[in-house]
N, C-alpha and C positions, 0 to 999 in steps of 0.2 A: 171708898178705898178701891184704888183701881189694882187690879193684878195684874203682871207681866208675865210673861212667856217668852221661853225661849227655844230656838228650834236648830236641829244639824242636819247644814248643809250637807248633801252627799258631795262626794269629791269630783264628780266627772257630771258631765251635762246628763239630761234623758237621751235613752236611745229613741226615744218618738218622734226626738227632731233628726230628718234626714240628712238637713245641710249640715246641721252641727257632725253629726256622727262622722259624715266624709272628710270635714275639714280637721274634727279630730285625729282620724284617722292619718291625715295625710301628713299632721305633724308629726305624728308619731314614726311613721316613716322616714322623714327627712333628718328626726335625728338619731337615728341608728346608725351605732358604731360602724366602722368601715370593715370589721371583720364579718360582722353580720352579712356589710353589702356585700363581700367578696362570695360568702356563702352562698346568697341571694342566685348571683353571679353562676358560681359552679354549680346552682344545680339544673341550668340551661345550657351544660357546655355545647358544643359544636361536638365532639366526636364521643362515642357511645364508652371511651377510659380516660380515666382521671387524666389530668392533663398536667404536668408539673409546673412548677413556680420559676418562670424564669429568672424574675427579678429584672436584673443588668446579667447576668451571666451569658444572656444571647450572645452579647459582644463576643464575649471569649469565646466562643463555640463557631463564630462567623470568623473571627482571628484565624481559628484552628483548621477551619473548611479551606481557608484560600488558600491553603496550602495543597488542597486535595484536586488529584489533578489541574494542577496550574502551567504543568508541561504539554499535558493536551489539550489547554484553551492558547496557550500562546503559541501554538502550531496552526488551529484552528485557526486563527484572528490574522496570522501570516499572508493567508491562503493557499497554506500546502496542503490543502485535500480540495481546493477549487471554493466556489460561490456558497455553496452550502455551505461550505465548514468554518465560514465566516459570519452566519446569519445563526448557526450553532453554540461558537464559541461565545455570543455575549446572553445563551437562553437563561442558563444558569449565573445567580449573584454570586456563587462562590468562587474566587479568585478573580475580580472585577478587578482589583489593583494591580492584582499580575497582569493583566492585560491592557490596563493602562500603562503600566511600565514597559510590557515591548510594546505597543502602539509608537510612545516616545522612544526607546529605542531604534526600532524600524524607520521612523519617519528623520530622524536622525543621522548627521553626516558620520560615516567611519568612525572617526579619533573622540568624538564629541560621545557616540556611544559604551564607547570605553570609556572613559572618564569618568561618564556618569552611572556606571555599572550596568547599565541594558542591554550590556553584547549579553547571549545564549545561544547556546550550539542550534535554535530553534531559528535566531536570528542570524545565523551564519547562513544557514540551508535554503534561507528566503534569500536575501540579498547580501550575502557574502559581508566581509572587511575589506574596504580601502580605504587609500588617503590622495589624496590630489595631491599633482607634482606645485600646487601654487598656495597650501597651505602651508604655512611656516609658525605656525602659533606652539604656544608650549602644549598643547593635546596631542594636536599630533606630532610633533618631536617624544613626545611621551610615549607613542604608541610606535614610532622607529627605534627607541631606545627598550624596549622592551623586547625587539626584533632583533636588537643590533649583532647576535651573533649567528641568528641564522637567516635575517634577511628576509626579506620577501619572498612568497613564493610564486610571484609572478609579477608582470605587465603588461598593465592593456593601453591601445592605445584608439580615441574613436578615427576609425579610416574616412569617414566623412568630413574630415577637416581635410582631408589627405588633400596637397596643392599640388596643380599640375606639373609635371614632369618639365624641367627646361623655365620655368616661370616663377621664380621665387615673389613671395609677396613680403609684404610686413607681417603675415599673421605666423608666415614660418618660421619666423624667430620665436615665435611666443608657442612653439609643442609641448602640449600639456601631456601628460600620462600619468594614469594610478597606479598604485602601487598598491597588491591582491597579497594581501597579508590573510583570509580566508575565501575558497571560492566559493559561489553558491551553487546549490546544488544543479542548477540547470547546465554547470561547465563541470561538475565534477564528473558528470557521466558521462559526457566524450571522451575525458579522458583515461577511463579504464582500459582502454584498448593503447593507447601508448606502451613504446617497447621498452624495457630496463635497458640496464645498463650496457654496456658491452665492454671490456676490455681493448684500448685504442693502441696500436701501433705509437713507438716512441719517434717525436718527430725529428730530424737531420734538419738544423738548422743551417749547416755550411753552401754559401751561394759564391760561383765563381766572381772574383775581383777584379773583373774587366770594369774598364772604365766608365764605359755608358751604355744605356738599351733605355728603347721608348716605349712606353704602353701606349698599347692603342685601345681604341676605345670598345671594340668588341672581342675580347680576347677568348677563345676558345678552348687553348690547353691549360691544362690545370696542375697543378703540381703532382708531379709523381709520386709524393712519399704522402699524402693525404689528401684527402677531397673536403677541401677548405671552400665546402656550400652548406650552410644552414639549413638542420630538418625542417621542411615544411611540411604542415599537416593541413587537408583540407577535409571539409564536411562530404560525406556522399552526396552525389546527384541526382539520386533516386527519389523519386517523390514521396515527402515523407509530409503528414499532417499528423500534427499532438495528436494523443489518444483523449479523449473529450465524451465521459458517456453521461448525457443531455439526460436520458431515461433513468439514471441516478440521481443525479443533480436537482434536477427540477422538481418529482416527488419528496427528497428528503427538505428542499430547500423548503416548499408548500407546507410542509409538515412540521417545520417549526412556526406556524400560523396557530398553533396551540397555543403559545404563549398570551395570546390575545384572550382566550379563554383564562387565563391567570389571572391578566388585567381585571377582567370584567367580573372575576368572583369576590376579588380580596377588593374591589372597588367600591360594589355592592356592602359588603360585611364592614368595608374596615376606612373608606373615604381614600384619599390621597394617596395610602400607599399603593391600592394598587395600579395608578397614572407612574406613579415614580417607578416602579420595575418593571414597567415595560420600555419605557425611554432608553436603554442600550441596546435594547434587542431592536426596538425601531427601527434606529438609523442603521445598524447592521447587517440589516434586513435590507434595506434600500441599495447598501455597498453591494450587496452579496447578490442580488438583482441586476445591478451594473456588470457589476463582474461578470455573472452566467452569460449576459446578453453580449458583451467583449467577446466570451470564449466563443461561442453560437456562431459572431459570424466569421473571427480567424480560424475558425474551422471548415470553416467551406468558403476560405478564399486560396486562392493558390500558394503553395507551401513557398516560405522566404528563406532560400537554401543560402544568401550570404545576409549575414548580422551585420558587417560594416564593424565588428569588432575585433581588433587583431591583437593577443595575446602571446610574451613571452614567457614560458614554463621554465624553471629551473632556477636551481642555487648558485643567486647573483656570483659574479666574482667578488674576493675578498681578499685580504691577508691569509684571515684563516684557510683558504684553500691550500689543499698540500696537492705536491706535484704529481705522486703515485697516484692519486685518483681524483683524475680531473673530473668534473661535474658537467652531467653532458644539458644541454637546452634544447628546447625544442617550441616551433612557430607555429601558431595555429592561427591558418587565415581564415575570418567566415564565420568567429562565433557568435552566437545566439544572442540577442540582447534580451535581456531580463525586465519583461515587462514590468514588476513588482520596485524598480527605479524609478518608476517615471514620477513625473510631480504629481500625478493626480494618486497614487497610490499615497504617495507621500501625506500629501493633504487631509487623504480620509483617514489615516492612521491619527493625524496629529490633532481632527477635532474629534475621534474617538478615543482618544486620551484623557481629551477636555471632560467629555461628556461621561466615560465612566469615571473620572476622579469627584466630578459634582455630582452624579448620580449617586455613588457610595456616600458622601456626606450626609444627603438628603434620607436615603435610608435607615440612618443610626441616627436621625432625628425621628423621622416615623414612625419606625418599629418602638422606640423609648414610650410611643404615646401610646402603647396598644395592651390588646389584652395580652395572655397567655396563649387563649385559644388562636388568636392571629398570627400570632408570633409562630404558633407552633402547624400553622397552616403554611405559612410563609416554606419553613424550612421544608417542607414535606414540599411543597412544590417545586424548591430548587435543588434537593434531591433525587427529583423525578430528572430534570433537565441536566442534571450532570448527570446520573446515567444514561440518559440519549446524546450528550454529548460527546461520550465514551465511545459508546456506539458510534455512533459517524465517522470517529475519528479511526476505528479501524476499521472498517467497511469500503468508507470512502475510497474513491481511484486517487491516486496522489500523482501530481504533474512532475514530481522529482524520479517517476518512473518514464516520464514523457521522451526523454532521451535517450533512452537504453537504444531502440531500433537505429539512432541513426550515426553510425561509426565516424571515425575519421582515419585517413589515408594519406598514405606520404606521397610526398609529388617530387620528382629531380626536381634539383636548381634548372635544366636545360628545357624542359616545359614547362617551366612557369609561365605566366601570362608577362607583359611589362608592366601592365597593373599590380600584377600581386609583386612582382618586385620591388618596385616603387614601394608596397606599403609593407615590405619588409626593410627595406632602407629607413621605412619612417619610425620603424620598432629600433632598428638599430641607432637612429639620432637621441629616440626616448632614452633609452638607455644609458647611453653616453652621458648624458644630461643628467639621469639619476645617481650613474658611476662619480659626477663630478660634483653631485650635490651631497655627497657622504663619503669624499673623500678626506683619508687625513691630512691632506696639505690642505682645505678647505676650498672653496669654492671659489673665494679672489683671486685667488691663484691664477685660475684658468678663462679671465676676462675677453681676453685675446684670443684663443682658440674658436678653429670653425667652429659652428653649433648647427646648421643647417644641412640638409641631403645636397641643395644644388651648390655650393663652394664645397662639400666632398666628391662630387663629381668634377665639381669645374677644376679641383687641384690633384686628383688621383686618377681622371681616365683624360681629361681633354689637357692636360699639361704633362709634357715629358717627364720621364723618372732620369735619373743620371742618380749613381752610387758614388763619385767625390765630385767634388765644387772644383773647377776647373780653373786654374790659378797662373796668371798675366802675369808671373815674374821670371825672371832672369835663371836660367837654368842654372846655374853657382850661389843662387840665393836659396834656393832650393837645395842642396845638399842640407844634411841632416845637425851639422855641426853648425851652420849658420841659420838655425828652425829658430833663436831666439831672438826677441823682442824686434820681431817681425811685423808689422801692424799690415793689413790688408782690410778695406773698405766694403761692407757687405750693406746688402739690403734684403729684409727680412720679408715678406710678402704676405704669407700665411703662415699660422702653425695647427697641426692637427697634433693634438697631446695623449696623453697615457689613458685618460679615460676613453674617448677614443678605440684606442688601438685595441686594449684589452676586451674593450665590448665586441670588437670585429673577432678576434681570433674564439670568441668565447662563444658567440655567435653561433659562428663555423663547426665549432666543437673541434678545435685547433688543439690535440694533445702537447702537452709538456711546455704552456706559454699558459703562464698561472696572473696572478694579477699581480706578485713577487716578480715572477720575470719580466715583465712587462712595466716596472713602475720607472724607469727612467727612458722608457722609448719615447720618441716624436716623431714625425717628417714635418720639416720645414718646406716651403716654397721661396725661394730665392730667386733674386736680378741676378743674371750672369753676366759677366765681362763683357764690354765689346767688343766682338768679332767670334762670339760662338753662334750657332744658326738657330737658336733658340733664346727668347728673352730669358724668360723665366722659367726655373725648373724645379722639380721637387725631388727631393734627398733625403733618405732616411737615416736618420741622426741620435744623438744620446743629450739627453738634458736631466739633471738633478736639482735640486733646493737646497742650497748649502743653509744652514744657519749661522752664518757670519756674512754682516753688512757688506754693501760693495766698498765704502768710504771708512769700511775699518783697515786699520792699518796691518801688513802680514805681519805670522807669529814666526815667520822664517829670514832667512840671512840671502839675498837673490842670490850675493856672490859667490857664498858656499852651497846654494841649497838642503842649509841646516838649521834645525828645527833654533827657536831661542828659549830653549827652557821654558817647553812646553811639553807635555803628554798627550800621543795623540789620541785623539776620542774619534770613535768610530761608533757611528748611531745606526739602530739596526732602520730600516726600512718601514713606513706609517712614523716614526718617531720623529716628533720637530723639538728645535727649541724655542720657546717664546721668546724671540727677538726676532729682528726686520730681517726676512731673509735675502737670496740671491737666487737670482734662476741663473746657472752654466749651461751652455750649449757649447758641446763638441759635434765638429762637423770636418766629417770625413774629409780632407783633399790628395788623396794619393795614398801611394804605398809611404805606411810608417809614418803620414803628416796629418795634423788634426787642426783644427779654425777654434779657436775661442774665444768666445762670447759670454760678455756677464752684463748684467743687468739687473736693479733692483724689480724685487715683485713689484709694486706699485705702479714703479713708471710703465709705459708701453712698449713691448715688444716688436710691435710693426714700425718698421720703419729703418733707415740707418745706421749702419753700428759697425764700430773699428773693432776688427776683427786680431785675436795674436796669434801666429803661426808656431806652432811646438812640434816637437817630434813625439814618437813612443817614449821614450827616456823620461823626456819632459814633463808629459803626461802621468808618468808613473813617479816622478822627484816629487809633484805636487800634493799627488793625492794620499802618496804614503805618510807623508807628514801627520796626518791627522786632524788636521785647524780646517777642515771643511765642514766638518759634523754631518760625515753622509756615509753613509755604506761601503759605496766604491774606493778601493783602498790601491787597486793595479789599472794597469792598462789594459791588461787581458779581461777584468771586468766590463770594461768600455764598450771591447769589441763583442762581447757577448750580448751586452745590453744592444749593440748596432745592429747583428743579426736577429735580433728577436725582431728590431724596428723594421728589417728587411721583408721578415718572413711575413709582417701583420699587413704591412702593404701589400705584398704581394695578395694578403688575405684581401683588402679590400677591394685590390683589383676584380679579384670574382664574385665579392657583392657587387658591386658599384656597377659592373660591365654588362 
C-alpha cells in the first residue's frame, strides 16, 4: 500500500536564485500603475519645489504670454533699436507669432499689409504706408478709399528716374509715384522743423485784356500780388553721420549668445526640443550680424546728404477744400532713403516669418512629449529672455533719433539749382497724374492731356501765350449781332487740363484757386490763322463736361432760345451723370466773343474742329437753360473760370521758367 503526499507550493520563487529574483523584480516594475511611475518620477524632480501638473494647460499659458510684450518684439524684429534688437527680439518664444505677423507685414507691399491686418504703428515707424501710382487692384483702391477724405499725406517721387532736361524718352511717360498714406520715421523727423501755417494774402485775379504778350522763356518778374514759387526744403550741408554706438551694439548683440547655453541644457535633459528653440534666434542672429556689419561700415563712409528722394508734403487738393483756408505744401528735395525698403530686408523678414510660423508648430509638438519639469524649465528660460528683451528695447540707441541733428531749410525759387528744379517739375507732373487718377470726371477723361515735364515746357515757355484766338473774318461778321451760327475752323494742338492747373497753383501755395475754382480751367495750344507771326499759340481757356451727348438732340427752341418744357438742372461740381458725356471748350476771341467747341469724351480732342462763334448773350441764353447738367449757369462764371486759367499759367510760368 503505497502512500501519497502532498506538498504547498510557496507562491513566489526562492530568493537564493539571483537571476530569478531580478527578473522577478523587473516584472514587477514594469507593471506598476502609471501613477506609481509619475510618483517614481517626482521624486527626482529637477528643481528643489514641487513642480505643478501642466497637463495641456501649457498651451494656454503660451497663448496668454504672446500677448506679453509683443509690442516690443515687433519693434525689435523691425530694427528700430539696430542689429541687436533684432538677434533680441526672436531670444524669447513668447510672442513668436507676433512676430511672424509683422515679419509678413514688413516684408509686405503698402495695401497688401492692410488688408491682411499687419500694418502697426511699429510697422508705420519702420517703413511707413504707401501705394504705387501703378497698383490698381481692389487692396489698394481699399486702402485710397479708406483715405478718400483726407487723402494722402504726401508724395514721393524717386529722382533717379529723373530724365534729362530737353530730352524726353519713352520712360517719361510711364512717372511712377507713391502715395505716403504713413511716413516712417526716418522722414518724420526732418519734418519737425517745418513752419505752420501762415495766413495768405487774398489773390486779385483781374489781368489787363490786351490782346496778346509772349512768355519768354526765362521770365524774371513775378507777380505782384503773390509769390507763385513752391516751398522748397532742402537737407543741411553739414556733415552729418547716424549716430551708431558699435560699443552698445556689439556687447549686447554677443550677449545674446546665451541662448545657445538654453540649446545645450534643454538638449541634454529633454532631446529635440532643445534644437527647435534655438532655430529663431539662429538665423536672427545672422540677420542682426549683417545688419551691425551694414551700420559699421556706412558709418565711416562719407555722409550721403541727397537721398535722390523728392517728396510732396500737404493736403492734396480736393473738393473738400474750402477757400478761407487754403492748405499750404511744401517740397522736400534730398530725402533720406530708408534702408529697411530694400529687398534684402525684405527677404529676411519674409523667411523669418516662415521660420518662426514652423518653429511655433514644432514646439507645441515637443513640449506635448515632455515632462513637467521641462516644460517648466522651458518657461523659466523664456522668461528670463523677455526680460532681457525689455531690457534692450529701452536701453538700446534707436535710429528714429538718428535724424533729430540734421534740419531742413527753405531755399528761394531764384537759387535753386536747374537740377533741383527739374525734379520739382517732376513732383509737379506726379501729382497731376495722381490729381487725374482720383478725379470725379475719371481718368478717360483726360487721355489727351500733356502728362510729361518737356510738352509743359515745350507748350508754356517755348510757345507764345496770346489771351484771345485771333480771328480772319470780316469786320461786320464780327459785330455782336451777327456772333450766330458762325462756324470758324480750329486746330487743336495740345491741352493742358484742370488736374494740371490746380496741382501748379497748389504747388505755389496760390491762395484763393481751390480745386472748386479751378475745375473747369485749361490752356489749349492752337494753329493760328495765316498771316499771324506765330504758328501756334497757347490760350488760356474754360472747358466743362456737360452730361448730355453731342448727338442728343437740344431741349431748347434755337429760334426762340426757349427752354421746351424742360427744368433746368444745374449739377454742383465733382457731380456726373452716368451717361456719355461732352467736353465744351470756350475759348476767348475778343471783347465779348467766345469759340465753341464740343466734342464727345471718347473721340479725340487733337486735331481739327469747326469751331461756333457766340457772343456774351449767347453764352449766357445757353447755359441758363439748364440742359447742360453743369454748374456754370452765366457768362460771368465763364470769365471767372478764364481768369483762374489765366492766373495758373501765369503760375506755371514761374515753375516751368
Amino acid at each position: 500500500m503505497y502512500c501519497s503526499y502532498s506538498f504547498l507550493l510557496p507562491p513566489f520563487p526562492p530568493m537564493s536564485s539571483p537571476s530569478l529574483s531580478h527578473a522577478g523584480s523587473k516584472a514587477i516594475f514594469l507593471k506598476q500603475p502609471p501613477a506609481m511611475a509619475q510618483e517614481h518620477l517626482g521624486s527626482s524632480s529637477l528643481f528643489p519645489f514641487p513642480t505643478p501638473d501642466f497637463g495641456n494647460t501649457w498651451v494656454g499659458l503660451w497663448v496668454f504670454t504672446a500677448f506679453i510684450s509683443s509690442s516690443v518684439a515687433e519693434s525689435l524684429i523691425l530694427g528700430n533699436e539696430g542689429g541687436a534688437g533684432v538677434a533680441w527680439a526672436a531670444m524669447s518664444a513668447f510672442g513668436l507669432m507676433n512676430i511672424a505677423k509683422t515679419c509678413v507685414g514688413a516684408a509686405s507691399t503698402g495695401w497688401l499689409r492692410t488688408v491682411i491686418g499687419a500694418r502697426s504703428e511699429n510697422t508705420d515707424v519702420a517703413v511707413g504706408l504707401e501705394v504705387s501710382s501703378g497698383q490698381r487692384g481692389r487692396g489698394a483702391m481699399r486702402v485710397r478709399r479708406s483715405y478718400s477724405e483726407r487723402g494722402p499725406s504726401g508724395l514721393s517721387v524717386d529722382a533717379l528716374f529723373l530724365n534729362t532736361r530737353g530730352k524726353p524718352t519713352n520712360l517719361e511717360h510711364k512717372t511712377k509715384w507713391e502715395e505716403i498714406y504713413a511716413f516712417d520715421m526716418l522722414i518724420t523727423r526732418g519734418l519737425v522743423g517745418l513752419p505752420i501755417d501762415k495766413p495768405q494774402p487774398v489773390v486779385k485775379n483781374t489781368l489787363p485784356d490786351f490782346q496778346a504778350h509772349v512768355a519768354r522763356r526765362n521770365i524774371k518778374k513775378r507777380s505782384e500780388d503773390v509769390d507763385m514759387a513752391p516751398d522748397v526744403y532742402l537737407y543741411s550741408v553739414n556733415p552729418f553721420y547716424p549716430p551708431h554706438d558699435s560699443w552698445f551694439q556689439i556687447p549686447v548683440l554677443l550677449l545674446s549668445l546665451a541662448k545657445v547655453g538654453e540649446g545645450l541644457v534643454l538638449w541634454l535633459l529633454a532631446g529635440n526640443i532643445g534644437i527647435v528653440t534655438v532655430i529663431p534666434w539662429a538665423y536672427f542672429f545672422l540677420v542682426a550680424c549683417i545688419v551691425e556689419t551694414q551700420e559699421m561700415i556706412v558709418a565711416r563712409r562719407p555722409p550721403v546728404l541727397d537721398g535722390k528722394v523728392d517728396i510732396i508734403i500737404g493736403r492734396f487738393p480736393s473738393l473738400i477744400q474750402h477757400t478761407e483756408s487754403p492748405q499750404r505744401s511744401w517740397v522736400i528735395i534730398g530725402a533720406p532713403r530708408n534702408p529697411r525698403k530694400t529687398i534684402w530686408w525684405k527677404a529676411a523678414w519674409a523667411l523669418g516669418a516662415v521660420i518662426c510660423t514652423f518653429v511655433t508648430g514644432l514646439t507645441y509638438l515637443s513640449l506635448a512629449q515632455q515632462t513637467n519639469e521641462i516644460v517648466m524649465l522651458w518657461l523659466m528660460f523664456q522668461a528670463l529672455w523677455l526680460v532681457g528683451r525689455m531690457l534692450v528695447h529701452h536701453y538700446a540707441e534707436s535710429p528714429r533719433e538718428a535724424m533729430a541733428p540734421r534740419l531742413l531749410y527753405k531755399r528761394s525759387w531764384e537759387t535753386l539749382s536747374d537740377t533741383s528744379r527739374d525734379r520739382v517739375v517732376n513732383l509737379l507732373v506726379a501729382l497731376s497724374k495722381y490729381t487725374t487718377s482720383v478725379h470725379p470726371r475719371l481718368e478717360d477723361a483726360y487721355q489727351d492731356n500733356v502728362s510729361t515735364a518737356s510738352e509743359l515746357r515745350r507748350i508754356i515757355i517755348e510757345t507764345p501765350t496770346i489771351l484771345n484766338y485771333p480771328l480772319s473774318l470780316q469786320k461786320e461778321l464780327l459785330q455782336p449781332s451777327n456772333h450766330n451760327n458762325i462756324q470758324v475752323d480750329i486746330e487743336i494742338h495740345a491741352v493742358i487740363g484742370d488736374p494740371t492747373l490746380v496741382s501748379a497753383v497748389w504747388l505755389a501755395n496760390v491762395p484763393g484757386l481751390t480745386f472748386e475754382n479751378m475745375y473747369d480751367t485749361c490752356i489749349l495750344c492752337l494753329k493760328l490763322p495765316s498771316g499771324n507771326a506765330c504758328r501756334y499759340a497757347t490760350i488760356p481757356s474754360v472747358r466743362f463736361l456737360s452730361g448730355v451727348s453731342v448727338s442728343e438732340p437740344p431741349s431748347f427752341n434755337e429760334e426762340t432760345s426757349q427752354p421746351l418744357d424742360t427744368l433746368p438742372q444745374f449739377l454742383p461740381k465733382g457731380q456726373l451723370r452716368d451717361t456719355r458725356s461732352t467736353w465744351w471748350y470756350l475759348i476767348p476771341a475778343g471783347k465779348r466773343r467766345w469759340l465753341i467747341v464740343k466734342h464727345a469724351v471718347e473721340s479725340p480732342v487733337l486735331g481739327k474742329h469747326s469751331a461756333e462763334l457766340v457772343s456774351d448773350e449767347r453764352v449766357t441764353a445757353i447755359l441758363s437753360r439748364g440742359h447742360l447738367l453743369v454748374s456754370i449757369a452765366h457768362v460771368n462764371d465763364v470769365k471767372s473760370a478764364l481768369r483762374n486759367s489765366r492766373k495758373a499759367r501765369e503760375t506755371l510760368t514761374g515753375i516751368l521758367s
